[in-house]
ROMI-812729 format. One record per residue (C-alpha): residue number from 1; x, y, z. Coordinates in pm, whole numbers, padded with zeros to 5 digits. Layout:
<recs>
REC     n        u        v        w
REC   NUM        X        Y        Z
...
</recs>
This chain:
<recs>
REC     n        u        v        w
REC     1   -04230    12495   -14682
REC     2   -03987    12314   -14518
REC     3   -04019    11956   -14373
REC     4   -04010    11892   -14024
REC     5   -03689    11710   -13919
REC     6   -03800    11338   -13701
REC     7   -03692    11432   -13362
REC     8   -03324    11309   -13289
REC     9   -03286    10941   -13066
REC    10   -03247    11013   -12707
REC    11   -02929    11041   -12576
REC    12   -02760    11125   -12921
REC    13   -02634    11500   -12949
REC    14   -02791    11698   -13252
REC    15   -02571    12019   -13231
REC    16   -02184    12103   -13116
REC    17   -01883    11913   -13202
REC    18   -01855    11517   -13209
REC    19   -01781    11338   -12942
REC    20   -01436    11273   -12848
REC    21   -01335    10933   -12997
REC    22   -01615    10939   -13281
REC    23   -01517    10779   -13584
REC    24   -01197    10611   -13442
REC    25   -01307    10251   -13427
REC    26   -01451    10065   -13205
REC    27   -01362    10145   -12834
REC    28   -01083    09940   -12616
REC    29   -01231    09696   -12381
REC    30   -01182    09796   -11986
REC    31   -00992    09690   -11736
REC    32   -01271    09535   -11554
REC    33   -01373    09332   -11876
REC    34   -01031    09263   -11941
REC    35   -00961    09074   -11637
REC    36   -01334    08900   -11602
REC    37   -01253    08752   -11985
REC    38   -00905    08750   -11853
REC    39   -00848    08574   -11550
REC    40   -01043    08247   -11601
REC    41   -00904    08075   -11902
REC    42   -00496    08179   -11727
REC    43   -00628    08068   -11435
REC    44   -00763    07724   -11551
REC    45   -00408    07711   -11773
REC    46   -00221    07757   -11505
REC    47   -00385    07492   -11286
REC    48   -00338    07206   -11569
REC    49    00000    07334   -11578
REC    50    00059    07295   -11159
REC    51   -00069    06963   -11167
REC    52    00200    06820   -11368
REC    53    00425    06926   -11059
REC    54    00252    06748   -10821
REC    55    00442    06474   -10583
REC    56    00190    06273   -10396
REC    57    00469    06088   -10243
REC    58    00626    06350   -10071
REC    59    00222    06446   -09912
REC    60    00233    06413   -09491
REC    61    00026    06606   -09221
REC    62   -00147    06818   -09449
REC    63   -00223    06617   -09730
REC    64   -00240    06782   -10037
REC    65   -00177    07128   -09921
REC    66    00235    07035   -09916
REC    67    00257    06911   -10231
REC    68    00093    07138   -10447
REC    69    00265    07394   -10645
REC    70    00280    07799   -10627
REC    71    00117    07786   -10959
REC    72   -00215    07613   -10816
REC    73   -00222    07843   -10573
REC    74   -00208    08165   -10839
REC    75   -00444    07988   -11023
REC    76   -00718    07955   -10768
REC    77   -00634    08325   -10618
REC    78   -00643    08403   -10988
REC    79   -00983    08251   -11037
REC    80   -01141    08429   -10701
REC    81   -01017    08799   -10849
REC    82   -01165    08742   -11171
REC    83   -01490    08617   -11009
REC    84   -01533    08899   -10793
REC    85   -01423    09169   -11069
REC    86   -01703    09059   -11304
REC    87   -01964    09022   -10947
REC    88   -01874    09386   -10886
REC    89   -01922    09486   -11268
REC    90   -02214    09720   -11380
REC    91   -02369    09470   -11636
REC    92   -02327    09110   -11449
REC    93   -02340    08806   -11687
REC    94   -02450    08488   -11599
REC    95   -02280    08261   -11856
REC    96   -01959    08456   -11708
REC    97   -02090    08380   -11366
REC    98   -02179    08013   -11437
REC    99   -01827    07989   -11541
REC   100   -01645    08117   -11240
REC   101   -01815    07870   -10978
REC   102   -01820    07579   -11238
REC   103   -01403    07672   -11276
REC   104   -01370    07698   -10898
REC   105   -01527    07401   -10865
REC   106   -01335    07221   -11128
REC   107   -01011    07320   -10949
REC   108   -01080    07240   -10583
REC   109   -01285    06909   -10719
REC   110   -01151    06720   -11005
REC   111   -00772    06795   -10884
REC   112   -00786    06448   -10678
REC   113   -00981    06296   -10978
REC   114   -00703    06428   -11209
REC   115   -00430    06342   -10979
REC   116   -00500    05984   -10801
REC   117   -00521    05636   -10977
REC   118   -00816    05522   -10838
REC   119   -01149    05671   -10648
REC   120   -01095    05865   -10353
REC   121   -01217    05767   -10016
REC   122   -01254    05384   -09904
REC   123   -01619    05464   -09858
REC   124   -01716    05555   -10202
REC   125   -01509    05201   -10295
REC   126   -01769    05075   -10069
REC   127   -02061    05251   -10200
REC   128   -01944    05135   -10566
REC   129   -01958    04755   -10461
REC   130   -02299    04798   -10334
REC   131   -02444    04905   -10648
REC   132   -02239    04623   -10814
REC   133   -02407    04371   -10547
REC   134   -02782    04505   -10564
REC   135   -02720    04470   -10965
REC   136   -02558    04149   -10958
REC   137   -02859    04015   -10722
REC   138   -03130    04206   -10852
REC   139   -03200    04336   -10539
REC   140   -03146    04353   -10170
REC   141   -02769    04176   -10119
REC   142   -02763    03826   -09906
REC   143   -02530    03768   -09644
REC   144   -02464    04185   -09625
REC   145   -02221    04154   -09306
REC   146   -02191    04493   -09122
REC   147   -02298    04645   -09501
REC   148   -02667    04531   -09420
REC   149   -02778    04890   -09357
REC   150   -02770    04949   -09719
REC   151   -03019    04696   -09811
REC   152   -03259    04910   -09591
REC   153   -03230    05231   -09777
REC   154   -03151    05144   -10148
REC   155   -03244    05424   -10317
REC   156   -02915    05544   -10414
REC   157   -02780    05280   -10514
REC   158   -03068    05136   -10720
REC   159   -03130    05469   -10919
REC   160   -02743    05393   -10998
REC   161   -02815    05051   -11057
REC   162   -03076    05167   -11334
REC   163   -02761    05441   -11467
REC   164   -02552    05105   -11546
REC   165   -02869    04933   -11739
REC   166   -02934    05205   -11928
REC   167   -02593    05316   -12052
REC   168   -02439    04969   -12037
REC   169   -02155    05011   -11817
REC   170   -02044    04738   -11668
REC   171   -01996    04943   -11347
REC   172   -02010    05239   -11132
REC   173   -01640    05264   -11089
REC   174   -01630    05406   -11418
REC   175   -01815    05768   -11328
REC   176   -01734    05703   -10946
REC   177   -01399    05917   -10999
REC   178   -01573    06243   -11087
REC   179   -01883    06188   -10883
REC   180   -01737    06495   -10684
REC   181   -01749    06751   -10966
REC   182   -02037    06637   -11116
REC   183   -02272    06653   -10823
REC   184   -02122    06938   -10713
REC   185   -02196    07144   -11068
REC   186   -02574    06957   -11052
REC   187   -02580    07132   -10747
REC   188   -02586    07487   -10890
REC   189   -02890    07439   -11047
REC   190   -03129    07359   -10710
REC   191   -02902    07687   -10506
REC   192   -02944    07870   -10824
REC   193   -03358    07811   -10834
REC   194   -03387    07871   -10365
REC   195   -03167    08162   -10397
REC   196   -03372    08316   -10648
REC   197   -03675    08270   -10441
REC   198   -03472    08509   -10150
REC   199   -03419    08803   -10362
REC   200   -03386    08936   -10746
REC   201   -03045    09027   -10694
REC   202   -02809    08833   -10872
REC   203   -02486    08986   -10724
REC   204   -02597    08830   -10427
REC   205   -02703    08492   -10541
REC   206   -02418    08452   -10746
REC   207   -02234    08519   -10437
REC   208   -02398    08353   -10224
REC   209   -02333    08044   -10451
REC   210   -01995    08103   -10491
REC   211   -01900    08118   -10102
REC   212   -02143    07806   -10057
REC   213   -01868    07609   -10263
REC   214   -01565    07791   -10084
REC   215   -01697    07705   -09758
REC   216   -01836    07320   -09816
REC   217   -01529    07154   -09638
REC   218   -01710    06886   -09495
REC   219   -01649    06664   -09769
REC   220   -01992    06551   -09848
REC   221   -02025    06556   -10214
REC   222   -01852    06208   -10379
REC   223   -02015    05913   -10455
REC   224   -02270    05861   -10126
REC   225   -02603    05822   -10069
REC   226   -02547    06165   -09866
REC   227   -02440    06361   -10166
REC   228   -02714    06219   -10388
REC   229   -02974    06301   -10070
REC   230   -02829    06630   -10004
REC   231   -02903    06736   -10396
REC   232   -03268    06590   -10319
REC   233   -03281    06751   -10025
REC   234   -03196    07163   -10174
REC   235   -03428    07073   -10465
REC   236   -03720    06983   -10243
REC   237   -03632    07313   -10004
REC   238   -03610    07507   -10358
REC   239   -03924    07375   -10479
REC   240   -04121    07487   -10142
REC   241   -03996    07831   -10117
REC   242   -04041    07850   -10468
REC   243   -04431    07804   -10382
REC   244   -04392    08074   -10080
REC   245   -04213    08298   -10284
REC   246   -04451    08609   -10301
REC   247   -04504    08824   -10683
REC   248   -04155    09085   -10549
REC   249   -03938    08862   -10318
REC   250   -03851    09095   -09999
REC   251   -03482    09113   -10125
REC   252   -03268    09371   -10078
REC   253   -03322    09715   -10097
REC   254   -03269    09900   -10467
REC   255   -03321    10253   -10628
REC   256   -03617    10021   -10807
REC   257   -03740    09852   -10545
REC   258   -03944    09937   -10231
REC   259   -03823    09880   -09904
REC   260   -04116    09703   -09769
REC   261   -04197    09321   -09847
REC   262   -04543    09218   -10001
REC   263   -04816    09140   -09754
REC   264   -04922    08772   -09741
REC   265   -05181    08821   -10046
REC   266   -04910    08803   -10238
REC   267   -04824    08469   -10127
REC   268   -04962    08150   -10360
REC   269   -05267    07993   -10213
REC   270   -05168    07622   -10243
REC   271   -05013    07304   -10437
REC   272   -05082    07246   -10850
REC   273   -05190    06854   -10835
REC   274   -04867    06797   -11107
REC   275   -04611    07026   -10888
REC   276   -04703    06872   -10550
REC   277   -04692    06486   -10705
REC   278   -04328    06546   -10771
REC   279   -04262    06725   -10472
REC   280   -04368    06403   -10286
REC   281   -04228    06181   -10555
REC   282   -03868    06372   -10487
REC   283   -03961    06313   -10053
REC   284   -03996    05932   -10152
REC   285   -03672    05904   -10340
REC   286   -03529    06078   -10015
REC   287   -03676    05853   -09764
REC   288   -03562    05534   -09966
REC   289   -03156    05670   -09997
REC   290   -03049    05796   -09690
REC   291   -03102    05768   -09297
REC   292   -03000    06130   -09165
REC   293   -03182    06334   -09439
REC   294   -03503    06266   -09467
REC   295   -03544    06355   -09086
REC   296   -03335    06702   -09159
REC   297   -03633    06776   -09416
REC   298   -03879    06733   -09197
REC   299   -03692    06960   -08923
REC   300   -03663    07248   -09182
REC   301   -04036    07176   -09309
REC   302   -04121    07206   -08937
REC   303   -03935    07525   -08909
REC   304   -04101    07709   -09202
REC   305   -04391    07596   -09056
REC   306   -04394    07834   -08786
REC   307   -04529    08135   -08932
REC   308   -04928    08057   -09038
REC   309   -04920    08247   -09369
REC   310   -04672    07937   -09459
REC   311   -04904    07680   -09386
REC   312   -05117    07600   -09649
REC   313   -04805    07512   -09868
REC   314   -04564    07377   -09635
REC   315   -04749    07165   -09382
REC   316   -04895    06935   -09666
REC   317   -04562    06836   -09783
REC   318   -04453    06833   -09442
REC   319   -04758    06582   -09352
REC   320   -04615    06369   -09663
REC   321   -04242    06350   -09538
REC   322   -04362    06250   -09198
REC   323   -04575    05961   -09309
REC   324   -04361    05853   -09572
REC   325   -04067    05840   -09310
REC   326   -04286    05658   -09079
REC   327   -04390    05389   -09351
REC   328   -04051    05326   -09403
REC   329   -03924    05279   -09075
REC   330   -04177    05045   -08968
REC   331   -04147    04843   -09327
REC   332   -03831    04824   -09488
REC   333   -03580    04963   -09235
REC   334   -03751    04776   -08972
REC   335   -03416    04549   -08871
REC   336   -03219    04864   -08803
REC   337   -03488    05049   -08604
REC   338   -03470    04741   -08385
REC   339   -03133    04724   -08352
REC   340   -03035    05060   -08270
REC   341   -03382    05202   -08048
REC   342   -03203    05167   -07719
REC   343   -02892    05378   -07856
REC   344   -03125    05667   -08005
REC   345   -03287    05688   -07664
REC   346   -02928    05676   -07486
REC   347   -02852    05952   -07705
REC   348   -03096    06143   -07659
REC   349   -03079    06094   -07277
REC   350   -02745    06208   -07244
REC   351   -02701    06456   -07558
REC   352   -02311    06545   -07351
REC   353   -02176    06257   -07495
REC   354   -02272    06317   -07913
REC   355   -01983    06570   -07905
REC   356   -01744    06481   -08227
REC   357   -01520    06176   -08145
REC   358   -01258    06212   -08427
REC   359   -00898    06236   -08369
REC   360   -00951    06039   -08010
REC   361   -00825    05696   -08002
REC   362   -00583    05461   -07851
REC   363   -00282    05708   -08003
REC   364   -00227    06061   -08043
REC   365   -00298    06251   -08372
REC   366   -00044    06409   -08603
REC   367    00046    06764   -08531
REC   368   -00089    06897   -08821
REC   369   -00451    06759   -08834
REC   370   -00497    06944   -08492
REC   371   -00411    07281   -08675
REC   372   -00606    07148   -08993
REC   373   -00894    07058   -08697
REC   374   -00893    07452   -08577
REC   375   -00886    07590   -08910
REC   376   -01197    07408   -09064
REC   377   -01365    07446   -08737
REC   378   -01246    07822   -08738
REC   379   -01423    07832   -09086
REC   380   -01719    07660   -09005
REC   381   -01737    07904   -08662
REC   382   -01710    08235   -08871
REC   383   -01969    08164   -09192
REC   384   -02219    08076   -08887
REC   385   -02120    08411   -08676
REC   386   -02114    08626   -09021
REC   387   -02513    08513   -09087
REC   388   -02617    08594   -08744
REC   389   -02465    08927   -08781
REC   390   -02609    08966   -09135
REC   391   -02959    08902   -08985
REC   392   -02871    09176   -08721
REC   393   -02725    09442   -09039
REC   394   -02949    09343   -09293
REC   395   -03307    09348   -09210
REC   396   -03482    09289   -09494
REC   397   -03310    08916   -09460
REC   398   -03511    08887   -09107
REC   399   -03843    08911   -09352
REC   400   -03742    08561   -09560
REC   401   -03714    08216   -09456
REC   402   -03328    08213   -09393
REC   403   -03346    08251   -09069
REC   404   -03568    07928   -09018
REC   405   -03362    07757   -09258
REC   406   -03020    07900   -09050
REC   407   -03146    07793   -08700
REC   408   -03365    07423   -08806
REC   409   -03050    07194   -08769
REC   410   -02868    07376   -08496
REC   411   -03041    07087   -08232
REC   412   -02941    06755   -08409
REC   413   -02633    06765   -08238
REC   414   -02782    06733   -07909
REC   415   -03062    06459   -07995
REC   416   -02759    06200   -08151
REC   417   -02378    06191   -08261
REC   418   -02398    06049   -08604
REC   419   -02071    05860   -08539
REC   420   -01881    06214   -08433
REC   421   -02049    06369   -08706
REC   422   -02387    06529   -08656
REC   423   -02208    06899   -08584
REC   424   -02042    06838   -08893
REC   425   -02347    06729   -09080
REC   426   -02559    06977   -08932
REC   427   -02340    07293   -09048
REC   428   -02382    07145   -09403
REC   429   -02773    07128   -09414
REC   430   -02709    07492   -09270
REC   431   -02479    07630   -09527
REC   432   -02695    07720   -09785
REC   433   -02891    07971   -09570
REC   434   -02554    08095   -09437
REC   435   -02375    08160   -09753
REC   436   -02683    08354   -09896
REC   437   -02684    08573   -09573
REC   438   -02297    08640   -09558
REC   439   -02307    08782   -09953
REC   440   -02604    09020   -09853
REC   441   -02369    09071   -09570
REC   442   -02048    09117   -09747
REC   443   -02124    09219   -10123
REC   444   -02404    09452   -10081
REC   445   -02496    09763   -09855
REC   446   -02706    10058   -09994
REC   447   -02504    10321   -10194
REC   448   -02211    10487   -09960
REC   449   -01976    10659   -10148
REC   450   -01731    10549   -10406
REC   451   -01447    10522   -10162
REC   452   -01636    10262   -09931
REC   453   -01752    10074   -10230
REC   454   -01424    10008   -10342
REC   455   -01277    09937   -09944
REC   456   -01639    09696   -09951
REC   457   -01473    09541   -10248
REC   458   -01109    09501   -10112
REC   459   -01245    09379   -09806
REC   460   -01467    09097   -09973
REC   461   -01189    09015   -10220
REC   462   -00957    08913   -09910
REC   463   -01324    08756   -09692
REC   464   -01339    08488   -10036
REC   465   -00979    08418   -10040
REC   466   -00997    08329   -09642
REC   467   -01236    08109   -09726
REC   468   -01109    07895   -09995
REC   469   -00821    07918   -09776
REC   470   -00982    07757   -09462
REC   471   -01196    07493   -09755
REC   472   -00822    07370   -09886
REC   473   -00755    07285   -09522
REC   474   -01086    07117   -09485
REC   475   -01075    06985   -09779
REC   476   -00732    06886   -09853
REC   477   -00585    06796   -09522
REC   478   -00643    06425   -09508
REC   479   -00519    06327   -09853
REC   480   -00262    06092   -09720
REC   481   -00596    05948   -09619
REC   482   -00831    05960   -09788
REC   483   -00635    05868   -10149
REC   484   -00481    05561   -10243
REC   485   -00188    05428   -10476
REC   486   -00236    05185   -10797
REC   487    00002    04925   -10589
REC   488   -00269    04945   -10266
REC   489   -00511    04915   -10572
REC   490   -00323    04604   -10723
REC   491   -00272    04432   -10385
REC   492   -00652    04402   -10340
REC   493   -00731    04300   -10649
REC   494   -00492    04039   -10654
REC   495   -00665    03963   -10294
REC   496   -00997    03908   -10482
REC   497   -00874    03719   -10725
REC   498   -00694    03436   -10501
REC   499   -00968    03463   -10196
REC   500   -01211    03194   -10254
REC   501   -01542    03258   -10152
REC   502   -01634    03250   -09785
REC   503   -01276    03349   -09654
REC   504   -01230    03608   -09351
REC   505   -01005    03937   -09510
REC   506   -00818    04096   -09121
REC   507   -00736    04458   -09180
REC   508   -00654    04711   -08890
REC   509   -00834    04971   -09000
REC   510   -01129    04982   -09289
REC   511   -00879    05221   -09507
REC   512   -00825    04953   -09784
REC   513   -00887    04996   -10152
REC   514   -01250    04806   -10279
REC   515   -01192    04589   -09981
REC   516   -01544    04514   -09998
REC   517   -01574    04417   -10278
REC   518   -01773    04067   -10362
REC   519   -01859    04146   -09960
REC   520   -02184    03896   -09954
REC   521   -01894    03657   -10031
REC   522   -01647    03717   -09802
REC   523   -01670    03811   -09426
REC   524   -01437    04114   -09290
REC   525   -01305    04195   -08914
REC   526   -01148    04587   -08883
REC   527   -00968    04522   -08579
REC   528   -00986    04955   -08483
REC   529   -01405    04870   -08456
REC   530   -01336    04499   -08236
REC   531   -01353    04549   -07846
REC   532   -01113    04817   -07659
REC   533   -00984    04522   -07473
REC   534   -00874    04362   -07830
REC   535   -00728    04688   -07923
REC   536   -00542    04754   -07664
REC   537   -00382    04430   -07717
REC   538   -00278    04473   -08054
REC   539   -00141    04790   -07952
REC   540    00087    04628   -07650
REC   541    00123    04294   -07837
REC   542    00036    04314   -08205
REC   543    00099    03903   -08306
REC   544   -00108    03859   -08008
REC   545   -00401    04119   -08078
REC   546   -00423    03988   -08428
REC   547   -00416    03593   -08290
REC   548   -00743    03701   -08089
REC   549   -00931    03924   -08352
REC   550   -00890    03588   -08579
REC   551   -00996    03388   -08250
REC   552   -01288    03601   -08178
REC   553   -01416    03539   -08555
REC   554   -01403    03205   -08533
REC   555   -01343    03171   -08946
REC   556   -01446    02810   -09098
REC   557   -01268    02919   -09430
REC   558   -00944    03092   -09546
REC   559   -00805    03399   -09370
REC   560   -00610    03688   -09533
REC   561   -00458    03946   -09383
REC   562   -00441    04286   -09525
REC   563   -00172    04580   -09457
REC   564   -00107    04850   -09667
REC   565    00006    05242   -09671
REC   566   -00338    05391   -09588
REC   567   -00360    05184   -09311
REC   568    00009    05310   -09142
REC   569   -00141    05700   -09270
REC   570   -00495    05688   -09052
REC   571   -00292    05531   -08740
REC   572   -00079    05797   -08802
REC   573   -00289    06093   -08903
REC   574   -00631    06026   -08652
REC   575   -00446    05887   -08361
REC   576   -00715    05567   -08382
REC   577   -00426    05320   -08278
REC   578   -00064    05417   -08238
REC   579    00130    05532   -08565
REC   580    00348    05259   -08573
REC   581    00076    04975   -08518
REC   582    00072    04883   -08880
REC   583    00435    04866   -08926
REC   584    00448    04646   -08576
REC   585    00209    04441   -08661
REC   586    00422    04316   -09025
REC   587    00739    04285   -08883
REC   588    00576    04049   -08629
REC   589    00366    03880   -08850
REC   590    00665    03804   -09092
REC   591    00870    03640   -08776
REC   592    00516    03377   -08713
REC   593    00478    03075   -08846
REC   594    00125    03142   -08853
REC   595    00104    03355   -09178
REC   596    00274    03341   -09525
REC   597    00297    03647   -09735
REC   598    00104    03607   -10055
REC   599    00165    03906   -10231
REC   600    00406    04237   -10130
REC   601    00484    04543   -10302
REC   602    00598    04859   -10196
REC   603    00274    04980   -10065
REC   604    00083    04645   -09951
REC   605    00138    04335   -09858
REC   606   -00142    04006   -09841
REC   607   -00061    03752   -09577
REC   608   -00241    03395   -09603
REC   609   -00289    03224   -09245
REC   610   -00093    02854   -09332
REC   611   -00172    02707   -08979
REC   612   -00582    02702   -08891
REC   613   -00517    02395   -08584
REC   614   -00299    02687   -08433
REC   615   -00383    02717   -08030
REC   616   -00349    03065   -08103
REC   617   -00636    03147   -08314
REC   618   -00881    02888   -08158
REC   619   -01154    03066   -07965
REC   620   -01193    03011   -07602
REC   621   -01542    03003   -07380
REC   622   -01441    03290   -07168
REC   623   -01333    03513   -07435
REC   624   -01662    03736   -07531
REC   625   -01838    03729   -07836
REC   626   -01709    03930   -08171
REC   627   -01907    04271   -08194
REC   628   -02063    04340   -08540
REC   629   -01826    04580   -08697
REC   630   -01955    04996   -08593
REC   631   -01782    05239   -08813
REC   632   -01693    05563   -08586
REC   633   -01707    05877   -08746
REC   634   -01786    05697   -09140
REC   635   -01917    05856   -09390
REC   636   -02217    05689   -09489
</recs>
C-alpha cells in the first residue's frame, strides 16, 4: 500500500520541467527596485556635492535660484524620479517612502541652514530674542516696544523657554538654524495620521504628502509661532477626523473595496474622556501661541460642522475652541483687542482693500520678483484649480471632509489683510486638503490599460517636477533677503556690545541681523513703518528724512544708526523705498557732522549720533507724533 503524497504548496508546479532560471541563484533585482534603492542616496550625494559650488555673493533677483549649481538641480529631479518609481511600484514601502519626502525635504530645507552663517529671516532673529527675554524675565517682557504683541500670546515661546531649561542651552539660537527641517519632518507625522483617515490607500497619501511639501512656498515653517501653531493646528484637524473616520474610510475605489461609503452607523458615537482632554489641551496651547490660528480652527471646525452626522464629535471641540478663544481675548490679549477693534471692523467694512500689499511702496520692485510673484502665484492658482477638478473626477472624494476642509479658509481674505498676507496664509491652512485631492487626482484612476498607466505616470512625473519647480521660486526667490552675512552678523553684535542700555538703534528697514536683541533695553525706529510724509522725505532728502525720524523719537539716550547689505537688497528687491535709499542715505550721512561711524565693514556700517543739541534732530510742536512701529506684510 502506498502512502499518500501531502498535497503540493499552491502555486509550486508538481510535474513538467523546472522553471526557467531554477537553481541559478538568486534572481537580479529590477529596474524599478534598482532606481527606488538607487536614486536617493546619488541624489542626496550629489546635493552635498553642489553645495560646495555655491556663490552667495554672486545671488541677485532670484535669490538662490542663480547661484545654485546643475548638480542641485539633478539631484532634486533625481530625488522626484526615484520617489515616484517606488510610488508607482507593486509592493510600496513606507520606510522607502518616509525616506523620499524626509530627503526632499532635507534638500529644499536645510540647503540655507547648510549654506548661510547665521539664521535665516530677521523675524526668526526676532522670535529667538523673545524667548531669550521671557527666560531672562521669567515671564511677560517689560518695556516690549512694538514687540508687545508677544507678551499676549506666549505660548510659543514659553514651551521653548521650557526646551532651554530642560536641555540647558543657553539659547534658542542654537536649534533656531534647522527649525525649518525639523518642523517640517514633525510635520509628516500629523499629514501622515489625517490622510489616513481619507482613504487606505497609501499611493495616495504618500502622494499627497509628498506634493504638500513641493507646493508649501509660502515660507511658513522656521522658527515662528506660525509654524509651531500650524503643526498644532493639522494635529488637532487629524485628531477630529480621526474620531469621524468611519470602520472602511470612503477612499478610493479598489478590486477589494466597494464603491459605496459606510452609512453613518459606522461613524464613532462620541469623545473618550482621555482623547478629548488632549484634544482641548492641544486647542489651549493653540490659543496661547498664535493670533491667526486659533480662529482658522474654529472656521474649519465650523465647516465640518455642517453635515449633522458630524456633530456629536465636532461641535464639542468646536464649543471648546470658541470659549477658550473668547477667554483669552478678553484676559490676556486684552491690550491688543483694544488697540486694533476699530481696524478689524474697517476691515471688515471694506474687505476691497485686504488685497496683498507686497511689492508696493515708495519704489519699484526688481524685475525678477515680479516673474518670481507670477510663478508662486501661478502655483498656488493651479494646486487650488487641480482639487476642484479632482472633486468634479473623483467622486468618492465629494463623500469625505476635503471639501469642507478645501473651501473653510477661502473667506479670510475678505474679513482682514493680515498685513498683505491673509491670501497667502489662507492657501496654506488649505493645502493639506488640496494636495490629498490632486494625488487622487493625478496618481490614481481605476485600471485603464497598460499604455495609459504608464502616459498617467509620465504625465505625473513632469506635474511633481512643475511643482518643485514653481516651490524653488517661492521658496528661493528672496534669498538676497531673507539671508544674511557673518559681517551683517558681526556689525550688530558689536552694536550690542557698545549700545548702553536705553539708546534709540535708526535702521531703514527692519532687515537687520538680531537687531532686537536685548529689545526691553533699547528702543528701535524702522523708518519704511514711520509716516508716508517721513518717507517720502528720506527718499527726496535722505540726511533730512533721517534728521526727522530721530526728531520724531525724541531719544533721551544714545542713538545708533544702522545700515547694512540686507537693507540696500529689500529697497531693492520689494520696491518699499527706492533701491538706492540705503546707499544715499551713507554717503550723506558720512558728509554730516551729525554722525560718526563706529564700526564699518564690507557689509555694515554703525554710525553714533556725536551732536544731540543739533537743531536738526530737536522735535518741533507742529511736527506729529511718532507712530508705533506696524510691520506690513511680517511674518509673525
Amino acid at each position: 500500500m502506498t502512502r499518500p503524497t501531502a498535497p503540493a504548496p499552491r502555486g509550486v508546479r508538481t510535474d513538467g520541467p523546472p522553471p526557467a532560471g531554477a537553481g541559478a541563484g538568486p534572481q537580479r533585482p529590477s529596474v524599478r527596485t534598482v532606481v527606488t534603492r538607487g536614486a536617493l542616496p546619488v541624489a542626496l550625494a550629489l546635493w552635498l556635492v553642489s553645495l560646495r559650488h555655491v556663490h552667495l555673493e554672486r545671488m541677485d533677483d532670484l535669490g538662490l535660484i542663480e547661484v545654485l549649481p546643475v548638480l542641485f538641480w539633478v539631484a532634486l529631479g533625481l530625488l522626484t524620479l526615484g520617489f515616484a518609481v517606488q510610488l508607482r511600484g507593486p509592493r510600496l514601502s513606507h520606510a522607502w517612502s518616509a525616506a523620499y519626502v524626509v530627503g526632499l525635504i532635507a534638500v529644499v530645507h536645510a540647503t540655507p541652514s547648510l549654506l548661510y552663517p547665521g539664521v535665516r529671516y530677521s523675524w526668526a532673529w526676532k522670535h529667538v530674542e523673545v524667548v531669550d527675554a521671557m527666560l531672562r524675565h521669567g515671564g511677560p517682557v517689560p518695556r516690549p516696544g512694538w514687540l508687545d504683541i508677544y507678551n499676549q500670546w506666549p505660548g510659543f515661546f514659553t514651551v521653548n523657554g521650557l526646551i532651554l531649561r530642560a536641555t540647558g542651552l543657553p539659547s534658542a539660537m542654537g536649534y533656531a538654524h534647522w527649525a525649518t527641517p525639523v518642523a517640517d519632518v514633525l510635520l509628516i507625522g500629523p499629514l501622515l495620521l489625517l490622510y489616513r483617515t481619507i482613504t487606505r490607500d497609501w499611493q495616495l497619501i504618500w502622494g499627497a504628502v509628498w506634493i504638500f511639501f513641493s507646493c508649501m512656498w509660502i515660507g511658513q515653517d522656521y522658527f515662528a509661532p506660525q509654524t509651531f501653531a500650524f503643526l498644532i493646528f493639522v494635529t488637532v484637524l487629524a485628531l477630529v477626523l480621526k474620531q469621524l473616520t468611519p470602520v472602511r474610510p470612503p477612499g478610493p475605489p479598489t478590486p477589494r473595496a466597494h464603491t459605496r461609503a459606510p452609512g453613518p452607523a459606522a461613524v464613532r458615537e462620541g469623545w473618550r474622556p482621555a482623547r478629548f482632554l488632549m484634544v482641548v489641551l492641544l486647542v489651549a496651547v493653540l490659543v496661547t501661541s498664535h493670533q491667526l490660528t486659533p480662529l482658522m480652527l474654529i472656521v474649519f471646525l465650523a465647516a465640518l460642522s455642517v453635515p449633522r452626522r458630524n456633530r456629536r464629535v465636532v461641535l464639542p471641540v468646536l464649543a471648546s475652541a470658541v470659549v477658550l478663544q473668547a477667554v483669552w481675548l478678553a484676559t490676556a490679549a486684552r491690550p491688543y483687542i483694544s488697540a486694533n477693534l476699530r481696524g478689524f471692523i474697517a476691515a471688515i467694512a471694506s474687505p476691497d482693500e485686504n488685497a496683498p500689499t507686497w511689492l508696493t511702496g515708495l519704489g519699484a520692485p526688481a524685475r525678477g520678483q515680479v516673474l518670481l510673484a507670477w510663478v508662486d502665484r501661478g502655483l498656488s492658482a493651479a494646486v487650488v484649480l487641480l482639487a476642484a477638478l479632482a472633486l468634479l473626477r473623483r467622486p468618492w472624494t465629494r463623500r469625505t471632509a476635503l471639501p469642507y476642509l478645501l473651501i473653510a479658509p477661502m473667506p479670510m481674505p475678505a474679513l482682514n489683510s493680515y498685513g498683505g498676507e491673509m491670501i497667502f496664509r489662507s492657501y496654506l491652512f488649505a493645502l493639506p486638503a488640496a494636495a490629498m485631492l490632486v494625488s487622487a487626482l493625478v496618481l490614481r484612476a481605476g485600471a485603464p490599460a497598460r499604455w495609459r498607466v504608464r502616459l498617467r505616470a509620465v504625465v505625473s512625473f513632469a506635474l511633481l517636477l512643475a511643482f518643485l519647480g514653481g516651490l524653488v521660486f517661492g521658496y528661493y526667490g528672496k534669498e538676497l533677503v531673507e539671508s544674511f552675512t557673518a559681517r551683517e552678523i558681526a556689525a550688530t553684535e558689536f552694536l550690542y556690545r557698545t549700545a548702553p542700555a536705553g539708546s534709540l538703534v535708526v535702521t531703514v528697514t527692519n532687515n537687520v541681523p538680531d537687531i532686537d536683541k536685548d529689545y526691553d533695553q533699547h528702543d528701535r525706529v524702522v523708518i519704511a513703518w514711520n509716516l508716508l510724509e517721513n518717507r517720502k522725505l528720506l527718499v527726496k532728502d535722505p540726511l533730512a528724512g533721517l534728521e526727522q525720524a530721530v526728531a520724531l523719537a525724541a531719544p533721551p539716550g544714545p542713538v545708533y544708526l544702522v545700515l547694512n547689505r540686507a537693507q540696500t537688497a529689500e529697497c531693492y528687491i520689494t520696491g518699499v523705498l527706492p533701491a538706492d535709499t540705503v546707499p544715499r542715505l551713507e554717503t550723506a550721512v558720512n558728509g554730516s557732522h551729525l554722525f560718526s561711524p563706529v564700526f564699518r565693514n564690507a557689509d555694515a556700517v554703525v554710525y553714533e549720533l556725536v551732536d544731540h543739541n543739533a537743531p536738526e534732530i530737536q522735535p518741533h510742536p507742529q511736527q506729529p507724533q511718532q507712530p508705533k512701529p506696524q510691520p506690513h506684510g511680517g511674518r509673525p
